[in-house]
C-alpha positions as CSV (number, residue, x, y, z in Angstrom):
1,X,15.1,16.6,29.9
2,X,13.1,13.5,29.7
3,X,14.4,10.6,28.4
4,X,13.9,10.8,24.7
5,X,10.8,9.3,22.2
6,X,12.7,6.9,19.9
7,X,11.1,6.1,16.7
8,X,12.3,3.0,14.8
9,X,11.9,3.9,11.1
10,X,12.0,7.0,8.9
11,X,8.9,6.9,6.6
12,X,5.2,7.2,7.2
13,X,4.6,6.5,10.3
14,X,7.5,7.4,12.2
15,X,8.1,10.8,11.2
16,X,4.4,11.9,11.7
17,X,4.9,10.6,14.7
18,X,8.2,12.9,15.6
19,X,7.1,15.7,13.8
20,X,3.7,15.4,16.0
21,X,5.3,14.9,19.0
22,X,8.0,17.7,18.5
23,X,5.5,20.4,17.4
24,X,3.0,19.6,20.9
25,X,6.0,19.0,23.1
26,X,8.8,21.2,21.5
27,X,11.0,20.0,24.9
28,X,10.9,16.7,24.3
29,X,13.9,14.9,22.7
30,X,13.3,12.7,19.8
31,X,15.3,10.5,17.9
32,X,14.6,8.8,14.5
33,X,16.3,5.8,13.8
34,X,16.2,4.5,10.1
35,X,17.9,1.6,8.8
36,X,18.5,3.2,5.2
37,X,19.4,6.2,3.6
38,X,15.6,7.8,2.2
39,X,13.2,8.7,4.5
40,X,10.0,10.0,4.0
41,X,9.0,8.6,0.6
42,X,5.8,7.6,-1.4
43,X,5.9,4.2,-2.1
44,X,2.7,4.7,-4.2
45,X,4.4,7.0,-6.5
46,X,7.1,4.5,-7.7
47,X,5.3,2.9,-10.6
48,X,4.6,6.6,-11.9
49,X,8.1,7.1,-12.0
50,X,8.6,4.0,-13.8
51,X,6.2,4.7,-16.2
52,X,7.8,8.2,-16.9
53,X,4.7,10.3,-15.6
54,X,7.0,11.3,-12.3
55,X,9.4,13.7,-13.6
56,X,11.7,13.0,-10.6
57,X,12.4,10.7,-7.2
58,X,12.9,14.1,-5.7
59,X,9.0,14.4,-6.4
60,X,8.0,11.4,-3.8
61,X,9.8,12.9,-1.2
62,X,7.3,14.4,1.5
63,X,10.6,15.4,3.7
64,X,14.4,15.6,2.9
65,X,16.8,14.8,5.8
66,X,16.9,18.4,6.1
67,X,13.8,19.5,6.4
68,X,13.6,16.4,9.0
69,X,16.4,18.2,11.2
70,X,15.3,21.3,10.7
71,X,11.9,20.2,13.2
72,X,14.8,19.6,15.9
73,X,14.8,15.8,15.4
74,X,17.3,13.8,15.6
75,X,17.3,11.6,12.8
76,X,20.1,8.8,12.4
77,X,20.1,7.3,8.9
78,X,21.9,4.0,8.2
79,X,21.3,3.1,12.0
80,X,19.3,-0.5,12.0
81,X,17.7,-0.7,15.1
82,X,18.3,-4.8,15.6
83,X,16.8,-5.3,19.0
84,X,14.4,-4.3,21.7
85,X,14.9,-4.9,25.7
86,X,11.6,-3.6,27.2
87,X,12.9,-4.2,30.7
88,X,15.6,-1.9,30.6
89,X,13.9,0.9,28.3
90,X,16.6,0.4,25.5
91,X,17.1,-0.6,21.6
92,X,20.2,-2.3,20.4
93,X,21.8,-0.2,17.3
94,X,23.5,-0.7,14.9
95,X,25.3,1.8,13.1
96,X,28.4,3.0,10.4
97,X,30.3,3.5,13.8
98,X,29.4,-0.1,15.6
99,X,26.8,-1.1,17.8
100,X,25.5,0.7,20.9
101,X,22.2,0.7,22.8
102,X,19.9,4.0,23.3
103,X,17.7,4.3,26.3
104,X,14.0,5.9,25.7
105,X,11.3,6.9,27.2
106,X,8.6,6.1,24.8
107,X,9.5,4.0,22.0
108,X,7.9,3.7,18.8
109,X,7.9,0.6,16.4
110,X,7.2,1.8,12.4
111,X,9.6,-0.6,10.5
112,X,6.6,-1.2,8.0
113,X,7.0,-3.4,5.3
114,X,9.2,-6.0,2.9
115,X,8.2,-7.2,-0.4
116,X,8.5,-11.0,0.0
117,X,9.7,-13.6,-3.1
118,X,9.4,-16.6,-1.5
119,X,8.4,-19.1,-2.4
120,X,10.0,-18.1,-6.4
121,X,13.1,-19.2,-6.8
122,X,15.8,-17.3,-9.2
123,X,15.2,-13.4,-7.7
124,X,19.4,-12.9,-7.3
125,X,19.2,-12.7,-10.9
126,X,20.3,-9.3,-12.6
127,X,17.3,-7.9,-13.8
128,X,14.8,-8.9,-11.4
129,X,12.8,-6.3,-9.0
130,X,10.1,-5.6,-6.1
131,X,8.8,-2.0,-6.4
132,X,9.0,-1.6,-2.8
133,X,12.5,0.6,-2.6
134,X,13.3,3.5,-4.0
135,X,16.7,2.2,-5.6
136,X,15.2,-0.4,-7.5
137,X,13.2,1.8,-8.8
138,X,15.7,4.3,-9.4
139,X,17.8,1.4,-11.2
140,X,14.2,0.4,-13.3
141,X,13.8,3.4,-14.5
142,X,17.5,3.5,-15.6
143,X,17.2,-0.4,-17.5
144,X,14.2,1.4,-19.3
145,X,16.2,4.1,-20.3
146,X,18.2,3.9,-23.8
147,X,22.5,4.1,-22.8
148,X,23.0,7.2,-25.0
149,X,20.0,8.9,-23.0
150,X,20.0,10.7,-19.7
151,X,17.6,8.8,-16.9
152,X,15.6,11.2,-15.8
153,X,15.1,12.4,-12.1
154,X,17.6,10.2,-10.4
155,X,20.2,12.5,-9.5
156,X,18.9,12.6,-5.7
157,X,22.2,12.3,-3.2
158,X,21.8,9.5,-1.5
159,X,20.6,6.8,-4.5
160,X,22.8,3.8,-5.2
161,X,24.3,5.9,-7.8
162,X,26.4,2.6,-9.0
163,X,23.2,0.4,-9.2
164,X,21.8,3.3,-11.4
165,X,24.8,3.7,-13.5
166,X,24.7,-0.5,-14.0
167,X,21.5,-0.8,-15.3
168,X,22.0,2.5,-17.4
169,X,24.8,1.0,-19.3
170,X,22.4,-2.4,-20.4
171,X,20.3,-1.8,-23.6
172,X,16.3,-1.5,-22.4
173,X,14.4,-4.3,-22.2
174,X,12.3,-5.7,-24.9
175,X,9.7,-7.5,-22.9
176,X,8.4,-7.7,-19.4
177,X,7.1,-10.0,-16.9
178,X,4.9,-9.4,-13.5
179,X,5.0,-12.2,-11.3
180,X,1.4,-10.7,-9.3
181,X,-1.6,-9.2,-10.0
182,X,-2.5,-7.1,-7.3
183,X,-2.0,-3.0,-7.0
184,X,1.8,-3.3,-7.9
185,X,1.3,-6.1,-11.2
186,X,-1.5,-3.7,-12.4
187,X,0.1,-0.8,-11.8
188,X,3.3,-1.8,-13.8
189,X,1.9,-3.6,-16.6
190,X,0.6,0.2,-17.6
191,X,4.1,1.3,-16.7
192,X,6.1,-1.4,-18.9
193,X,3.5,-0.8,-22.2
194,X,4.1,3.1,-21.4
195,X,7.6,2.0,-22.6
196,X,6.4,-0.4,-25.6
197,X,7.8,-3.3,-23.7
198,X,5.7,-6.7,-24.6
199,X,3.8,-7.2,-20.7
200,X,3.2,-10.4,-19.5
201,X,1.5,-10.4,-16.1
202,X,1.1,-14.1,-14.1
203,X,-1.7,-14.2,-11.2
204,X,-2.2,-17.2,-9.0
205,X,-5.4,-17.0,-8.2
206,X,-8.3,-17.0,-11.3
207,X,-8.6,-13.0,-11.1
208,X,-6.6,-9.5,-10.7
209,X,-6.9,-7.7,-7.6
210,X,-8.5,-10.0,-5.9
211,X,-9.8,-7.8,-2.5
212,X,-12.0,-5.7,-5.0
213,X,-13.7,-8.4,-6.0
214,X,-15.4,-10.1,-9.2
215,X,-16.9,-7.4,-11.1
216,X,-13.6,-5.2,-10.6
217,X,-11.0,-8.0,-12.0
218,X,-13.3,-8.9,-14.8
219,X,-13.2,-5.5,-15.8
220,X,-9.5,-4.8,-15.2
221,X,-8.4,-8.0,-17.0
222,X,-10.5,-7.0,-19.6
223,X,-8.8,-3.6,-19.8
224,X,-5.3,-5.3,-19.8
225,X,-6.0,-7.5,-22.7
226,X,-7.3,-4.5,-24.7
227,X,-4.1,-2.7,-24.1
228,X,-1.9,-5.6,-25.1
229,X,-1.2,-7.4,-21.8
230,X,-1.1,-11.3,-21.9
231,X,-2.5,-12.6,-19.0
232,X,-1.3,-16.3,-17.4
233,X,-4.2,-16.3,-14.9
234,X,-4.7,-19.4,-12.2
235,X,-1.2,-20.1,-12.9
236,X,1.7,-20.1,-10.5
237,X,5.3,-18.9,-11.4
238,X,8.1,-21.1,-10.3
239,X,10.9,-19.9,-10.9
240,X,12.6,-16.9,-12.9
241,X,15.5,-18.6,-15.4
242,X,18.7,-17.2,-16.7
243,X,22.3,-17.5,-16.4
244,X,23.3,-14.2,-14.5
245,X,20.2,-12.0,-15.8
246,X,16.2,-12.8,-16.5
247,X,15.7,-14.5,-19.7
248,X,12.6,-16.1,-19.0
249,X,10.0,-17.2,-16.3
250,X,8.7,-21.3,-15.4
251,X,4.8,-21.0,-14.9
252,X,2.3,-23.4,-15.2
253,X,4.4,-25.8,-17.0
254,X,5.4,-23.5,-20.0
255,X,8.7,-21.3,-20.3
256,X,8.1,-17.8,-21.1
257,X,10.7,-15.6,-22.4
258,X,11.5,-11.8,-20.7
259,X,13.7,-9.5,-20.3
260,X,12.9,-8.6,-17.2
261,X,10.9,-9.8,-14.0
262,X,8.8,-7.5,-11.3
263,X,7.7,-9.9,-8.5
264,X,4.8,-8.5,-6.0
265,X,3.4,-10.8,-4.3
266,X,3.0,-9.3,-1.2
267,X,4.5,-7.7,2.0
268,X,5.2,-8.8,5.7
269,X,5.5,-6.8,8.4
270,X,9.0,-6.4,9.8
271,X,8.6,-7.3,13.6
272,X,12.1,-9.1,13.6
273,X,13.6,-6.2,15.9
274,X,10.7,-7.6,18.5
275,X,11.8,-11.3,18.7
276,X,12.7,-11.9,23.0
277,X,10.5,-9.0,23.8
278,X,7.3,-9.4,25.1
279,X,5.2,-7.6,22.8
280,X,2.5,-9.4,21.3
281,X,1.9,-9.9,17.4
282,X,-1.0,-11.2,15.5
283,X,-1.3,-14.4,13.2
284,X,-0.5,-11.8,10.1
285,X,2.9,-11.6,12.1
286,X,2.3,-7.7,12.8
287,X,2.0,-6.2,16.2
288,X,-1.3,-5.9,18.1
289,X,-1.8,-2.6,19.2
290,X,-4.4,-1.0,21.4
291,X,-6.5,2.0,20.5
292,X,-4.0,4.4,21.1
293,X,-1.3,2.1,19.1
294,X,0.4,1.1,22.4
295,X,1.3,-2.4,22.0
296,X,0.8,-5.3,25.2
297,X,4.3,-3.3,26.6
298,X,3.7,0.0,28.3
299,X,5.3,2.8,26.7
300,X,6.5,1.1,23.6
301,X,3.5,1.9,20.4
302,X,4.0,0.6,17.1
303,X,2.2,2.6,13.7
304,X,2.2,1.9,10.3
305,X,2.8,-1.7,7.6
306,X,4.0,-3.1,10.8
307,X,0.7,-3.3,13.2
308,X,-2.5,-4.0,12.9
309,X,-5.4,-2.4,13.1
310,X,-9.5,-2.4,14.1
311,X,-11.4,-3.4,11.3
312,X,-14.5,-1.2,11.4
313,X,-17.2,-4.1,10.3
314,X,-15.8,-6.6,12.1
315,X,-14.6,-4.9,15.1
316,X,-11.3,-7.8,15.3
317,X,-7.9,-7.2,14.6
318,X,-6.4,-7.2,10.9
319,X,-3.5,-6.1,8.9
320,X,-4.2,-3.9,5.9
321,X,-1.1,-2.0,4.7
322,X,-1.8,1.2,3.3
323,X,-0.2,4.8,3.4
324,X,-3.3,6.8,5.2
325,X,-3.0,4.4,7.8
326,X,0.1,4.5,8.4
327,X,0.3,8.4,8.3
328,X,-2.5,8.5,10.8
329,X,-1.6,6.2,13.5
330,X,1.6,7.9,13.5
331,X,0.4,11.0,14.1
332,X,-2.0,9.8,17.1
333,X,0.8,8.2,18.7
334,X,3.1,11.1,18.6
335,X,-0.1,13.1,20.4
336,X,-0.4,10.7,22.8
337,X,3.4,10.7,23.6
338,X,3.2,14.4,23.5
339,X,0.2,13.9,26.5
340,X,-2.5,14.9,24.5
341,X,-4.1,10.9,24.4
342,X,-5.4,10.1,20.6
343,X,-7.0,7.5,19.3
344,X,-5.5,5.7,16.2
345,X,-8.7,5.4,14.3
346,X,-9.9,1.8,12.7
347,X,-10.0,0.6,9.3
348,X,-12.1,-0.8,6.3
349,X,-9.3,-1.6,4.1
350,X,-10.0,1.5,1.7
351,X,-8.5,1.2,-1.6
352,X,-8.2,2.6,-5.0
353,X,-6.0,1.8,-7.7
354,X,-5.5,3.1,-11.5
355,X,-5.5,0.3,-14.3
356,X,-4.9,2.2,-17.3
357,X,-8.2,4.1,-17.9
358,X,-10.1,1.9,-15.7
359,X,-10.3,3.4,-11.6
360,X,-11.0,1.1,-8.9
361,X,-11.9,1.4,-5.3
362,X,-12.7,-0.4,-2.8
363,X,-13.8,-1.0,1.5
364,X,-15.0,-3.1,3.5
365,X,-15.8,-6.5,3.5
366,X,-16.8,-8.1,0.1
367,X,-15.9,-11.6,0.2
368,X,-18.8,-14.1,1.6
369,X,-16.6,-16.5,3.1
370,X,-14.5,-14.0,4.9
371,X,-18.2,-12.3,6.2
372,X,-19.3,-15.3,7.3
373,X,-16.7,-15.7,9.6
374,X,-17.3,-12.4,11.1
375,X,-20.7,-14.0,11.8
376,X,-23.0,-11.8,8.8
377,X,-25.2,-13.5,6.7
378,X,-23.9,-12.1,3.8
379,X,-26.0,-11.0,0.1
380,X,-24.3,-8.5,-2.9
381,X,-25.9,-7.2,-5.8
382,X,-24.0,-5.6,-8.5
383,X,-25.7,-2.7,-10.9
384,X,-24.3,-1.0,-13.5
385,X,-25.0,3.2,-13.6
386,X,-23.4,5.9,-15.2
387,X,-21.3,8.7,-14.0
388,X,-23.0,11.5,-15.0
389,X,-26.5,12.7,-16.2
390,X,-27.0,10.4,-19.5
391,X,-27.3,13.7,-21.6
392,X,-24.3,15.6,-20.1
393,X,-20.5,14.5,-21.9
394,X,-18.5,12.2,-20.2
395,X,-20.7,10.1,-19.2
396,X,-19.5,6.6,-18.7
397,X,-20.5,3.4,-17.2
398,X,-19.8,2.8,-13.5
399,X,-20.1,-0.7,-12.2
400,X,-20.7,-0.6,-8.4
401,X,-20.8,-3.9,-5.9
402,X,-22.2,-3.6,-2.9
403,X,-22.4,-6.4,-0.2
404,X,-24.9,-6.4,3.1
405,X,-25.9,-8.6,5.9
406,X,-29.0,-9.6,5.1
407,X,-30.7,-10.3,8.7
408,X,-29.7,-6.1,10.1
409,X,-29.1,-4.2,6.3
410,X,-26.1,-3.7,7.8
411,X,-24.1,-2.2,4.9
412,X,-20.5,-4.4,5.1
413,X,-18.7,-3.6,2.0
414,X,-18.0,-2.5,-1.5
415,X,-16.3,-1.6,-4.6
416,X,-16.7,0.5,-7.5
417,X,-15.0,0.7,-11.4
418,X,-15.5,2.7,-14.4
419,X,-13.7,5.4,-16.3
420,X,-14.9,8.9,-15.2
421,X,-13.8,9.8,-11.7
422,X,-15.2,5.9,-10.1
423,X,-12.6,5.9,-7.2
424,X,-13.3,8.4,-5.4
425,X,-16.8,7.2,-5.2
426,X,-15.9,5.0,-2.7
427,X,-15.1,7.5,-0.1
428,X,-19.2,7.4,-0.2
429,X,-19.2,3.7,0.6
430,X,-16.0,4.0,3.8
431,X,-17.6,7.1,5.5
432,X,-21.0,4.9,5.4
433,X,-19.1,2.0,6.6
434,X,-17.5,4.2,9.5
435,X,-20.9,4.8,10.9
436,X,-22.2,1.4,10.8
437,X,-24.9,2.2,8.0
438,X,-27.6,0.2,7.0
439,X,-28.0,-0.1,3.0
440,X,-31.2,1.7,3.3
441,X,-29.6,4.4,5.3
442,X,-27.3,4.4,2.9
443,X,-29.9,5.1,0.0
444,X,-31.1,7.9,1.6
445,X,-27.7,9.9,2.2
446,X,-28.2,13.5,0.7
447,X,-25.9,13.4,-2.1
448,X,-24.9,16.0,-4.5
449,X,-26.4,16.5,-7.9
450,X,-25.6,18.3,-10.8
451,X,-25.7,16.5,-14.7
452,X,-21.9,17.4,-14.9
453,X,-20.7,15.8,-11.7
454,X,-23.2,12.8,-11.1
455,X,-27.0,12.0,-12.3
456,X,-29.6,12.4,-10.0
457,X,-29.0,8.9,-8.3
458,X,-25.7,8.2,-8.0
459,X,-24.4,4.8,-8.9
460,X,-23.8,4.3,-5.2
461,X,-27.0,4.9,-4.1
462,X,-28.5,3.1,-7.2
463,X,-26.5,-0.3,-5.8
464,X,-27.9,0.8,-2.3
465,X,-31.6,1.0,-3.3
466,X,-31.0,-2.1,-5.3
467,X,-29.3,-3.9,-2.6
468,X,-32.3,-2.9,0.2
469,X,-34.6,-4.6,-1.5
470,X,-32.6,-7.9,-1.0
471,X,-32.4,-7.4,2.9
């Protein structure tokens, strides 16, 4: 037998990788190390659960341990894999019995992702969470949840069944506050008011969700505000205050009082496992990877929130964490283990995300500054179109952004919003994007028409045609 394919990590990435490689090369030895007790999980899902529309955790579980071992892999939970020594083909571990090193073969790096706080001071305080584990989400849904009422759906076996039980025993909250306004902030200001709680949501920057661009965080702060959401906008959090729980938040010079704090802000790749080996990383502080996701050391690949990735316009290196990607490249690494060479595929940054009845998408590259240093010569135009034939029901406004380069047409970006099926409009935009489209190529794609599914011209190709005549 070979010497095995280790995988560092038990989520996205790493298990399509072993379940990939197992299934081509069924000889092949592979071992899964992951540093905590779920694998396999949708971190997408956990604001759904929050909100109560997720019946269970069990329900964002793509694979049990079980089902993991039952594909012949050896999967190791609670084993941190703490360092990497390329020269003599091994990882450090460390496990519930000690520490010991494991040789490999082919090693994979899928750590992903950690929600960072910094730079807010006051997040050791009881009541304060990141929606980026599935036991503070578990433990959420519990502080939600009245004391003389069951919380629903966490009975899986391996949740911090004492965190749960803490939370569970403190009356709900009354009111809310989201330090963030990007997918996570917007996604649990619908979850808090799903629960009546009073939301206040704080953004640094002058607008929500800022990589969809203008037009999209008018219209979700707009949307916010309608559904009771205050918004602190341009305003910077300090510091969350309270003796040993939340009881209020510092921002902008005011004191606002809460109940309870979620804080995303962000993620950074976890590459610490890497630091003495000679694998490169980028300025986003995840690891460059090739096309094939090997990384500047032979025979060690890394997948997933922890690399980076070719951007499809700009043909450079970047970071965009996201749950296809992550999926993918570990899939075409375990090929390529397996000996059957796959690329990992680039990426536009596709996006979608639900604020209340308001969808979102998008791709691409739509901020001018961040084109021009790509070197376009960048020009957007934003029309407004509805969803269906004007006469059919349901039809709704869809506002659609779309940014070129105006010297080559060159379609570079865009993003959509409305109310009546927007986001997946913008799987129109990325597969156009993938192909290097011009916006008048773009105008002309042969979509489908019918009055209940979309009008003649749909709003993409309306902000295409309109956007042509700019370039």
């Amino acid at each position: 037998m070979t010497d095995p394919f280790v995988v560092v990590g038990g989520d996205a990435a790493g298990l399509s990788a072993a379940s990939k490689c197992k299934r081509e090369d069924p000889d092949r030895e592979v071992l899964v190390f992951e540093k905590g007790a779920w694998v396999s999980y949708a971190h997408c899902g956990m604001p759904y659960y929050v909100k109560g529309e997720i019946e269970s955790l069990a329900d964002l579980l793509s694979l049990t341990p079980d089902e993991v071992r039952e594909r012949d892999i050896d999967l190791r939970r609670e084993h941190e894999v703490v360092a990497v020594d390329t020269d003599r083909q091994t990882v450090a571990v460390e496990g519930p019995d000690g520490r010991f090193e494991q040789s490999y073969g082919d090693l994979l790096v899928a750590t992903g992702a950690h929600a960072t706080t910094d730079p807010i001071d006051g997040f050791e305080l009881s009541g304060a969470f990141t929606m980026h584990s599935m036991d503070a989400t578990a433990a959420l849904r519990a502080f939600l949840t009245p004391p003389d009422e069951p919380v629903r759906g966490a009975d899986v076996e391996y949740v911090d069944a004492a965190r749960v039980a803490a939370y569970a025993d403190r009356e709900p909250p009354e009111s809310a506050a989201i330090v963030g306004g990007g997918y996570v902030g917007v996604e649990m200001a619908e979850a808090f008011s799903a629960h009546g709680l009073d939301v206040h949501l704080f953004q640094r920057p002058e607008r929500l969700v800022p990589p969809f661009g203008e037009a999209v965080g008018e219209v979700v702060a707009e949307e916010l505000r309608d559904r009771g959401v205050t918004l602190h906008l341009s305003t910077e959090v300090e510091r969350l205050e309270g003796e040993e729980t939340v009881e209020a938040v510092r921002a902008g010079g005011e004191t606002v009082e809460t109940d309870t704090a979620v804080v995303g802000i962000g993620v950074r790749p976890n590459t610490a496992l890497l630091d003495g080996a000679p694998v490169e990383c980028g300025d986003s502080g995840a690891v460059v990877v090739d096309e094939y996701g090997e990384t500047t050391v032979d025979g060690v690949y890394a997948a997933g929130d922890c690399s980076e990735s070719r951007h499809v316009v700009t043909g450079e290196s970047d970071w965009v964490p996201l749950g296809l990607t992550a999926n993918r490249e570990g899939r075409a690494v375990g090929a390529t283990v397996a000996g059957a060479p796959s690329r990992v595929g680039g990426i536009a940054g596709t996006a979608v995300v639900k604020a209340f009845d308001q969808e979102c998408g998008r791709s691409g590259l739509l901020d001018h500054e961040r084109a021009r240093a790509a070197g376009f010569d960048p020009v957007s135009e934003t029309v407004t179109a509805g969803s269906r034939s004007g006469y059919y029901p349901g039809n709704a406004e869809t506002r659609v952004t779309l940014c070129a380069d105006r010297e080559s047409g060159r379609l570079l970006g865009g993003s959509i919003v409305g109310t009546d099926r927007a986001a997946v409009r913008i799987d129109t935009v990325a597969t156009a994007l993938e192909a290097g489209l011009t916006v008048a190529e773009l105008e002309r794609t042969d979509l489908a028409y019918a009055p209940p599914f979309s009008p003649v011209w749909d709003p993409v190709l309306v902000a295409a045609k309109v956007l042509a005549g700019e370039v």
